[in-house]
C-alpha positions as CSV (number, residue, x, y, z in Angstrom):
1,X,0.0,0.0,0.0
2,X,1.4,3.4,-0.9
3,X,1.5,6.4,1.8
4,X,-1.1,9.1,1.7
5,X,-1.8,12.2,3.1
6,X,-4.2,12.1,5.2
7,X,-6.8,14.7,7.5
8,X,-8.0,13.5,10.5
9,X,-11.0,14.9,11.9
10,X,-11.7,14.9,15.3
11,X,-15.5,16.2,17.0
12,X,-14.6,19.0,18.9
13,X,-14.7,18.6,22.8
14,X,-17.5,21.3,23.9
15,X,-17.7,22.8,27.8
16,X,-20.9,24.3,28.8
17,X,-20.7,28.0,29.1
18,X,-18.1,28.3,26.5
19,X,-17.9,31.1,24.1
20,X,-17.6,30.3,20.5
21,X,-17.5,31.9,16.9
22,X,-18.2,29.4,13.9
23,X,-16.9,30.9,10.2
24,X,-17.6,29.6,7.1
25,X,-20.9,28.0,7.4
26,X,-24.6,28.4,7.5
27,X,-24.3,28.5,11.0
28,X,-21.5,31.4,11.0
29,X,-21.4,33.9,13.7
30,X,-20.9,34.0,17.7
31,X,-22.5,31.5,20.1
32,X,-22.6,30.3,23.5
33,X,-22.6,26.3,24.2
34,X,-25.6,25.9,26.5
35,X,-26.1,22.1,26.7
36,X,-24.2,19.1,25.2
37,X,-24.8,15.8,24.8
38,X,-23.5,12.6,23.1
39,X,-25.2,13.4,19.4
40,X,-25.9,17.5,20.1
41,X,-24.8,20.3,21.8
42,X,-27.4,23.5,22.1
43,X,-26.3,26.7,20.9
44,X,-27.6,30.3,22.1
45,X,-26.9,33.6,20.3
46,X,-25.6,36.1,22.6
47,X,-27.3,39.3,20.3
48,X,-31.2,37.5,19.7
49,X,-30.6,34.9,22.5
50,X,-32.1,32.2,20.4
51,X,-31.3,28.8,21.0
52,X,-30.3,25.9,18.2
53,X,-29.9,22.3,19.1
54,X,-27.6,20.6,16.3
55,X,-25.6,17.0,15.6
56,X,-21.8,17.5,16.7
57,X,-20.7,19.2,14.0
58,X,-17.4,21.6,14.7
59,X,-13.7,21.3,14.5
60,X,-11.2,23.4,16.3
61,X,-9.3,25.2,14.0
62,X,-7.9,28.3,16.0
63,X,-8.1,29.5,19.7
64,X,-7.6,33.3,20.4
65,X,-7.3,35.1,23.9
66,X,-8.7,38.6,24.2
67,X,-11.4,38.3,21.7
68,X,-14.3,41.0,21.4
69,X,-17.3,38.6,21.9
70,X,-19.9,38.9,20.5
71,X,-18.2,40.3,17.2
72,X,-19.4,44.3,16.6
């Protein structure tokens, strides 16, 4: 068998109370993680404090300290 390149993708590891920011999707802007469980985790928008429950569905790609949260 020949070598490949290869990307691994892992479910990202949520924490209740965390502040997050998703780019790049339908699902884009800045959220806070309000429940999790073994198939969903329940987002809530900090602006229209609407909540979303949704399958798994983020990667980690960056963390950044000092963020303005929610985005102006």
């Amino acid at each position: 068998m020949a070598k490949q390149n290869v990307t691994i993708f892992e479910p990202y590891p949520f924490v209740v109370g965390q502040k997050i920011r998703i780019e790049g999707s339908r699902r884009k802007g800045d959220w806070e993680v309000i429940d999790i469980s073994e198939q969903k985790v329940t987002l809530r928008c900090p602006v229209s404090h609407k909540e979303f429950s949704w399958d798994r569905f983020c990667y980690v790609v960056e963390e950044k300290d000092n963020e303005q949260w929610p985005a102006e």
